[in-house]
N, CA, C and O atoms as CSV, one atom per row, in Angstrom:
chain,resi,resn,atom,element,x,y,z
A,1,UNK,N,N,41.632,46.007,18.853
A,1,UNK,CA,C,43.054,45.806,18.660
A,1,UNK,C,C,43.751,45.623,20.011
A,1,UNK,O,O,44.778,44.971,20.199
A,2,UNK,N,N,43.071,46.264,20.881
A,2,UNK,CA,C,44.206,46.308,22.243
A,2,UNK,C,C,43.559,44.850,22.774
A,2,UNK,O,O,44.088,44.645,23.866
A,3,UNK,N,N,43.107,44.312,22.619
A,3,UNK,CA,C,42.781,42.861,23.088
A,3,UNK,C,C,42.777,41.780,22.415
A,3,UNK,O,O,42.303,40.709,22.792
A,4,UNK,N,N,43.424,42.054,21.152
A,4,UNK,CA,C,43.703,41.595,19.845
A,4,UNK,C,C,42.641,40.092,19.892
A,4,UNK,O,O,43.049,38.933,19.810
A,5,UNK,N,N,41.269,40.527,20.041
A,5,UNK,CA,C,40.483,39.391,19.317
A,5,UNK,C,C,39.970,39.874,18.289
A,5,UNK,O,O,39.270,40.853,18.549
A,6,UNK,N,N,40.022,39.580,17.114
A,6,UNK,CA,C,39.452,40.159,15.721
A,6,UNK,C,C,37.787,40.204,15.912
A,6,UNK,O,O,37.344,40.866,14.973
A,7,UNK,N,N,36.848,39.805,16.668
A,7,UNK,CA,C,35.812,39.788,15.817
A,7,UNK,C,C,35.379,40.580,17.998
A,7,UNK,O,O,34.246,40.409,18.449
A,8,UNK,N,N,36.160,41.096,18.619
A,8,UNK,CA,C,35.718,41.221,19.993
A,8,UNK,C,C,34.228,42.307,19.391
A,8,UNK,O,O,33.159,42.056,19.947
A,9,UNK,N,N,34.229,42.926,18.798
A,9,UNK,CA,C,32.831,44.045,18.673
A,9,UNK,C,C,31.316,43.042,18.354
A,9,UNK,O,O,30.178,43.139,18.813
A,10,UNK,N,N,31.886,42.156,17.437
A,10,UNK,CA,C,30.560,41.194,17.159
A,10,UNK,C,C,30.215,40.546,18.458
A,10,UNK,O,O,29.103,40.771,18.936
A,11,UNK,N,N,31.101,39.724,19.110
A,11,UNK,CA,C,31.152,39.205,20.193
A,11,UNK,C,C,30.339,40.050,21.372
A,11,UNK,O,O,29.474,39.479,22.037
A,12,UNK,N,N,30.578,41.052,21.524
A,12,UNK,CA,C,29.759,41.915,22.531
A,12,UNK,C,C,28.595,42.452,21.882
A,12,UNK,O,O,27.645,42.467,22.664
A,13,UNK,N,N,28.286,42.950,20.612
A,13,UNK,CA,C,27.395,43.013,20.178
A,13,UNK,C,C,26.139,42.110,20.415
A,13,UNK,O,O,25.184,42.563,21.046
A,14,UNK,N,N,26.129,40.818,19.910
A,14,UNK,CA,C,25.711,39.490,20.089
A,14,UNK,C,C,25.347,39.556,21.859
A,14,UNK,O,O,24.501,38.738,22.221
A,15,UNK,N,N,25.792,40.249,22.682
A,15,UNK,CA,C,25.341,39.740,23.981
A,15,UNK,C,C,24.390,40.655,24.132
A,15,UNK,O,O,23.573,40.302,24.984
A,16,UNK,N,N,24.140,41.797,23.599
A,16,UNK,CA,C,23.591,42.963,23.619
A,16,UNK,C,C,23.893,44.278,24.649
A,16,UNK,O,O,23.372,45.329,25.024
A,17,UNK,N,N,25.269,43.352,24.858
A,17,UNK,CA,C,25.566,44.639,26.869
A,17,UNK,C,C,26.504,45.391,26.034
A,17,UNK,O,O,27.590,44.821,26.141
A,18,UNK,N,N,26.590,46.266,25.356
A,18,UNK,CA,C,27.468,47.175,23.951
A,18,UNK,C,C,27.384,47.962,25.847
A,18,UNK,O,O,26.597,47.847,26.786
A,19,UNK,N,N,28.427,48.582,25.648
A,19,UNK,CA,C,28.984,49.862,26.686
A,19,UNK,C,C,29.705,50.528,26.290
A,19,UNK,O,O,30.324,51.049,27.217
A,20,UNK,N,N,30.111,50.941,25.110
A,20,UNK,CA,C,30.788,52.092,24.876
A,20,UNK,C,C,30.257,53.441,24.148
A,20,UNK,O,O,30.809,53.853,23.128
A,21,UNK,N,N,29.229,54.055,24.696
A,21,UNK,CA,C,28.845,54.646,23.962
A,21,UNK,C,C,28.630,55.834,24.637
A,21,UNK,O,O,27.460,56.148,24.856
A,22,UNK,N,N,29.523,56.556,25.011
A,22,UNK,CA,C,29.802,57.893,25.457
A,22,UNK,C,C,30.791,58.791,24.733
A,22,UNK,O,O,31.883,58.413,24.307
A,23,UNK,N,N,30.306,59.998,24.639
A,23,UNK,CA,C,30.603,60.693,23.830
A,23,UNK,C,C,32.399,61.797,24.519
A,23,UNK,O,O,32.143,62.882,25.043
A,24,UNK,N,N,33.445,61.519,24.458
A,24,UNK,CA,C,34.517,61.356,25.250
A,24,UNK,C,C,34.693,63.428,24.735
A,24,UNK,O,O,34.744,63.968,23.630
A,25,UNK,N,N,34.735,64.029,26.213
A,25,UNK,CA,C,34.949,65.553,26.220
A,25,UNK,C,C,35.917,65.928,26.352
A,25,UNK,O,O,36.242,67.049,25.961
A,26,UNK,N,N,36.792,65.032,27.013
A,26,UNK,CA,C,38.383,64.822,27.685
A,26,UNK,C,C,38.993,63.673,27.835
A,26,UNK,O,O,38.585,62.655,28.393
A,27,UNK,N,N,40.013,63.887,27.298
A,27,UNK,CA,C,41.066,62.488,26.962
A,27,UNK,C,C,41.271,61.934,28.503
A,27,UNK,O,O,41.395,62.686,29.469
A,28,UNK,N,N,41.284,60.699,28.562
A,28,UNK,CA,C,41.687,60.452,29.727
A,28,UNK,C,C,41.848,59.498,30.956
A,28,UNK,O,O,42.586,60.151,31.693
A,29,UNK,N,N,41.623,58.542,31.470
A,29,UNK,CA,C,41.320,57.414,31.637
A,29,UNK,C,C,40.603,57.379,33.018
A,29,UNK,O,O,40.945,57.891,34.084
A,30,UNK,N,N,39.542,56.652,32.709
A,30,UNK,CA,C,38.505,55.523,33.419
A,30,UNK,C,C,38.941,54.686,34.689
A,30,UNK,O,O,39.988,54.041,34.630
A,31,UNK,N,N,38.248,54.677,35.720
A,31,UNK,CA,C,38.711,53.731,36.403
A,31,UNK,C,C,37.800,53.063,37.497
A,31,UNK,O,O,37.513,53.641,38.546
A,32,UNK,N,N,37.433,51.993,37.219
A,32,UNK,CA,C,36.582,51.387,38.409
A,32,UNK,C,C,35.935,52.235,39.680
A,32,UNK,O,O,36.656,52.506,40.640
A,33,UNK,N,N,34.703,52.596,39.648
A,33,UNK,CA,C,34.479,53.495,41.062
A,33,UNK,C,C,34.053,54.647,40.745
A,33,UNK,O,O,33.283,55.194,41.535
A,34,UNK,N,N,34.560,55.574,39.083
A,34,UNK,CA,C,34.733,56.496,38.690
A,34,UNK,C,C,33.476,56.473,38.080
A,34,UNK,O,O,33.095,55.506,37.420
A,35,UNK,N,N,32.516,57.924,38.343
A,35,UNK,CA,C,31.309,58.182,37.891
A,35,UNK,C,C,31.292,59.105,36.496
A,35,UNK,O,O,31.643,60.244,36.185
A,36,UNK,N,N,30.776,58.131,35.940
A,36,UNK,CA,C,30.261,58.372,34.402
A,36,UNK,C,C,29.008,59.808,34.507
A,36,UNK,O,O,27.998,59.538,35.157
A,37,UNK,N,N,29.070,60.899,34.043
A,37,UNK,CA,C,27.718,62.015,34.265
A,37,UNK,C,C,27.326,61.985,32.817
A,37,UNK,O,O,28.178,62.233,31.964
A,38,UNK,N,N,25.438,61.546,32.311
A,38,UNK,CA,C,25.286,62.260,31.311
A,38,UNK,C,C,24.370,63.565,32.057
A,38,UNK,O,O,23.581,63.952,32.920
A,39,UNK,N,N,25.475,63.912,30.582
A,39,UNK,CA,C,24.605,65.905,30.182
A,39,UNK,C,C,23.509,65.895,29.338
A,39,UNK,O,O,22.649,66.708,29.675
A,40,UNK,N,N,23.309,65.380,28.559
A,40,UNK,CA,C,21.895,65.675,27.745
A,40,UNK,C,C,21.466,64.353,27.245
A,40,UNK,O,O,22.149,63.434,27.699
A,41,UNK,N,N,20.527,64.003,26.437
A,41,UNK,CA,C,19.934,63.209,26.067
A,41,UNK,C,C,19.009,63.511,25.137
A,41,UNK,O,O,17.814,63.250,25.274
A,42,UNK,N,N,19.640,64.225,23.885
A,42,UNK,CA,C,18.390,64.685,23.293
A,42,UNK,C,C,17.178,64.109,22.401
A,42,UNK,O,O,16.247,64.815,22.015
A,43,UNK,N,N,17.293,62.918,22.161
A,43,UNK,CA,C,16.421,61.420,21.489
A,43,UNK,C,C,16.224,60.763,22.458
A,43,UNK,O,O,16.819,59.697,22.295
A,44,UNK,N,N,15.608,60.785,23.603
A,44,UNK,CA,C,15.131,59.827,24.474
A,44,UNK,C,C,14.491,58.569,24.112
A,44,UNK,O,O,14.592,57.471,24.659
A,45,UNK,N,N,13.860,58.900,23.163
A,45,UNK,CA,C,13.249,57.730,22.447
A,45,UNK,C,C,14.065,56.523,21.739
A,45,UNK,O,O,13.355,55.712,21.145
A,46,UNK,N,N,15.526,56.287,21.722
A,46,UNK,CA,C,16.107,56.119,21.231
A,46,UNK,C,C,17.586,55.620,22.132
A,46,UNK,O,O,18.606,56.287,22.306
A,47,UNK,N,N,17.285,54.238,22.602
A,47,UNK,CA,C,18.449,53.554,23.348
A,47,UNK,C,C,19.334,53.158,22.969
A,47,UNK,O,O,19.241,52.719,21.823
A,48,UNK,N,N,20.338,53.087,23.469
A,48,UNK,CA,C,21.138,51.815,22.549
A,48,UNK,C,C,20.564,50.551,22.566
A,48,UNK,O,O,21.150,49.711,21.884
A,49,UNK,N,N,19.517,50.175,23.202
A,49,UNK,CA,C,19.489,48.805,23.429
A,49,UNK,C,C,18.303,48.702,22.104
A,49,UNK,O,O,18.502,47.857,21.232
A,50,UNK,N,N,17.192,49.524,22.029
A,50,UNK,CA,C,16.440,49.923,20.522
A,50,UNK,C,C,17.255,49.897,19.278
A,50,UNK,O,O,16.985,49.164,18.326
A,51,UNK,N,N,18.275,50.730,19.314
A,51,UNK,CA,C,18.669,51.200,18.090
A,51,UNK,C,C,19.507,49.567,17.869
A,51,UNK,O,O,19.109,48.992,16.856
A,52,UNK,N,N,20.450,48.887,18.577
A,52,UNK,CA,C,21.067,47.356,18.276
A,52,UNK,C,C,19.987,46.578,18.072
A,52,UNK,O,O,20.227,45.460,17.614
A,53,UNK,N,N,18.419,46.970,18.367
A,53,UNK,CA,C,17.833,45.734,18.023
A,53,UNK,C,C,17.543,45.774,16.497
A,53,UNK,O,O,17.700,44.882,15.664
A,54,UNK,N,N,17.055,47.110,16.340
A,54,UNK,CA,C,16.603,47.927,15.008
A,54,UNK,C,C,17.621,47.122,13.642
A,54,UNK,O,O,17.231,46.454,12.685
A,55,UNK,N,N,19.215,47.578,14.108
A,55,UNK,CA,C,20.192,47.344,13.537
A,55,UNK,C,C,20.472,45.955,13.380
A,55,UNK,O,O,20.734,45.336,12.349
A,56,UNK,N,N,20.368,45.522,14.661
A,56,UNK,CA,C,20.733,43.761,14.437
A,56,UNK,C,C,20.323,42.891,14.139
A,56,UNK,O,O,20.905,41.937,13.623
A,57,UNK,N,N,18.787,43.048,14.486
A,57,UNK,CA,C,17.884,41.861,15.152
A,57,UNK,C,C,16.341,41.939,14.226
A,57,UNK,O,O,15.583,41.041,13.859
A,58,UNK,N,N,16.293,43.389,14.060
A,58,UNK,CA,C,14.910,43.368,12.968
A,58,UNK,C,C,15.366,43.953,11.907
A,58,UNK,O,O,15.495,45.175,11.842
A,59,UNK,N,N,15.710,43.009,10.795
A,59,UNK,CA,C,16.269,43.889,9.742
A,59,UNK,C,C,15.177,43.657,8.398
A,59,UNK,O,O,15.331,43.833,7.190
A,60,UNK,N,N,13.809,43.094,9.363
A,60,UNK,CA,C,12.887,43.486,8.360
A,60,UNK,C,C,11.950,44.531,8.493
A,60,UNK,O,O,10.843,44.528,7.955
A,61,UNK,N,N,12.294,45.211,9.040
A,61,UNK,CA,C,11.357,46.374,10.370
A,61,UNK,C,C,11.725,48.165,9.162
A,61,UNK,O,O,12.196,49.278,9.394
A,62,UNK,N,N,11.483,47.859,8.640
A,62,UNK,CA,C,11.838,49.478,7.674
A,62,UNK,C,C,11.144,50.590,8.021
A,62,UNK,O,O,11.456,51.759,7.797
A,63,UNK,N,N,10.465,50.291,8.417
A,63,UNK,CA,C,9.800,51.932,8.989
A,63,UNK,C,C,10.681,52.195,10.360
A,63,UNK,O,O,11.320,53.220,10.602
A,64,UNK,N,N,10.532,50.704,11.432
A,64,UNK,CA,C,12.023,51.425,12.118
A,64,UNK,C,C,13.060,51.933,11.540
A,64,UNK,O,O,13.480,53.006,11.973
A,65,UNK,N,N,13.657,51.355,10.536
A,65,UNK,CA,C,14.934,51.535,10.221
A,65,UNK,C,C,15.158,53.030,9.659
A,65,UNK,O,O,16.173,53.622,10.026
A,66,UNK,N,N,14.224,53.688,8.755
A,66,UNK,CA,C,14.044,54.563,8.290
A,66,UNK,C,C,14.196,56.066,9.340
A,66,UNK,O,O,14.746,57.146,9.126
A,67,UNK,N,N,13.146,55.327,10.964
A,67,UNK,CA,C,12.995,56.321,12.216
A,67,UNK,C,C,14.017,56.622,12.345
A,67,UNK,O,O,14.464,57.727,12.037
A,68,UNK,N,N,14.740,55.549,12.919
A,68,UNK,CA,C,16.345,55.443,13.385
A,68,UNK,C,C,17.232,56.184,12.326
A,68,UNK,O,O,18.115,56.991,12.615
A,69,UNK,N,N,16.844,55.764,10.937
A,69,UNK,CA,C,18.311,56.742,9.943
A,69,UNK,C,C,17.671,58.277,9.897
A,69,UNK,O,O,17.887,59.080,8.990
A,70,UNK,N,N,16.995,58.471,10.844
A,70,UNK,CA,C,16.571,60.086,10.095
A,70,UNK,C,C,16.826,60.732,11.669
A,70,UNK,O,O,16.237,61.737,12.069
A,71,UNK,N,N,17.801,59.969,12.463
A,71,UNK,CA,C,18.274,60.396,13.114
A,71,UNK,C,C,19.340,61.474,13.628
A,71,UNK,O,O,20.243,61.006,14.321
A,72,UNK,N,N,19.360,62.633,13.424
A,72,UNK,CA,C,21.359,63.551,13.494
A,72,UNK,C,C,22.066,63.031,13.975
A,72,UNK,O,O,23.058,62.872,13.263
A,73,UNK,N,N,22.155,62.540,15.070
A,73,UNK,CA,C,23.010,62.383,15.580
A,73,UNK,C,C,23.792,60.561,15.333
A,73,UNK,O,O,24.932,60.148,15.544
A,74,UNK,N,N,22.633,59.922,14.849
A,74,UNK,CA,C,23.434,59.053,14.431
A,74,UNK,C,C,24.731,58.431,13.201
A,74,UNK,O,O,24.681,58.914,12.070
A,75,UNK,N,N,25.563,57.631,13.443
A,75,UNK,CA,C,27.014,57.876,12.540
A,75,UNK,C,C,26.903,57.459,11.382
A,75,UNK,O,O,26.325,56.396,11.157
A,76,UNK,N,N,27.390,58.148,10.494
A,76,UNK,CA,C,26.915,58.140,8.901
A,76,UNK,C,C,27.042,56.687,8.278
A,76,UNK,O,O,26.411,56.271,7.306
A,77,UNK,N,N,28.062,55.938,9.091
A,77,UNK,CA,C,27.905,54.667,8.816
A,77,UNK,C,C,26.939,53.566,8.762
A,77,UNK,O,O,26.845,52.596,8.011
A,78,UNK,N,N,26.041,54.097,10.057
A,78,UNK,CA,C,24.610,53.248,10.375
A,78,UNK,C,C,23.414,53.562,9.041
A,78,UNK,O,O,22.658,52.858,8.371
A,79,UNK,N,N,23.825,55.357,9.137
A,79,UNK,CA,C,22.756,55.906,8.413
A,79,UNK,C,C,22.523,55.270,7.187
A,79,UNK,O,O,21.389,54.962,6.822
A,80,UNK,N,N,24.168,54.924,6.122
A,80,UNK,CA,C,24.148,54.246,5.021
A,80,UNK,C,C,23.722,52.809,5.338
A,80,UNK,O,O,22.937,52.236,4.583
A,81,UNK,N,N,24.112,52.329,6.209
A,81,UNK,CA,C,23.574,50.597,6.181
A,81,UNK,C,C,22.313,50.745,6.964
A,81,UNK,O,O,22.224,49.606,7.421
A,82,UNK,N,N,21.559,51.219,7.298
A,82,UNK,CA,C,19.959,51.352,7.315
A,82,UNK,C,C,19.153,51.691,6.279
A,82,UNK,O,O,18.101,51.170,5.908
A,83,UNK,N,N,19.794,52.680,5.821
A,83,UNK,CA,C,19.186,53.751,4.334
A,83,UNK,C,C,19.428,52.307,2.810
A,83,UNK,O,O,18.680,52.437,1.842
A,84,UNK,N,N,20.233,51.366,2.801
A,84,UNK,CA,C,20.432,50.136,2.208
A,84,UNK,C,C,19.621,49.119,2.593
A,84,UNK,O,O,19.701,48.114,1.887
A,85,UNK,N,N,18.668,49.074,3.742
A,85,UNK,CA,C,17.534,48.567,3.828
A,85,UNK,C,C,16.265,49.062,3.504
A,85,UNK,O,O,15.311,48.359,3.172
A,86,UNK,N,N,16.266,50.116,3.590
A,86,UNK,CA,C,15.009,51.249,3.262
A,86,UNK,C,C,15.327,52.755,2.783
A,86,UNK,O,O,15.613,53.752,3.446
A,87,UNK,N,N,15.212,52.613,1.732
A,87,UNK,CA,C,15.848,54.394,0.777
A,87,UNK,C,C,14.908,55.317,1.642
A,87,UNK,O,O,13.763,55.047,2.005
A,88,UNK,N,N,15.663,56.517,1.908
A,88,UNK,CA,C,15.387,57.537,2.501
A,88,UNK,C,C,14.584,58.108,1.691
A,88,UNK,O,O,13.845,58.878,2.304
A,89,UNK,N,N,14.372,58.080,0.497
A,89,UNK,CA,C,13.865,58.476,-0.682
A,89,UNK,C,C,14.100,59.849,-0.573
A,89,UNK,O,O,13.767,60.606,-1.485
């Protein structure tokens, strides 16, 4: 919305350079120069750059898809549109 292109998430998606995916502890703003710290990492196995391919790119891959939805920490939204490729049973 703040850049008002309707489809800007597909658009970056599609390039595969997705960067927003930090988990925000404090409101507050960002600024060029400013060091990003992660604290944990508890799925190492498990990139963003894996999980967009999983999601995007192999959507005939069900045993991935299945890995990936039996994930916690991932957002219930993915979980249902993965689990719609391959029932959790």
């Amino acid at each position: 919305m703040k850049w008002h292109v309707k489809d800007l998430a597909l658009q970056v998606e599609q390039t595969g350079k997705t960067g927003w995916y930090f988990r925000v502890l404090k409101e507050g703003a960002v600024c060029a120069g400013d060091e990003l710290k992660l604290i944990e990492h508890p799925f190492p196995q498990w990139t963003i750059e894996e999980a967009n391919q999983i999601m995007h790119h192999r959507p005939d891959d069900l045993t991935a898809a299945l890995e990936l939805a039996a994930c916690p920490l991932l957002s219930l939204s993915w979980k249902e549109m993965l689990s719609e490729r391959a029932p959790l049973g």
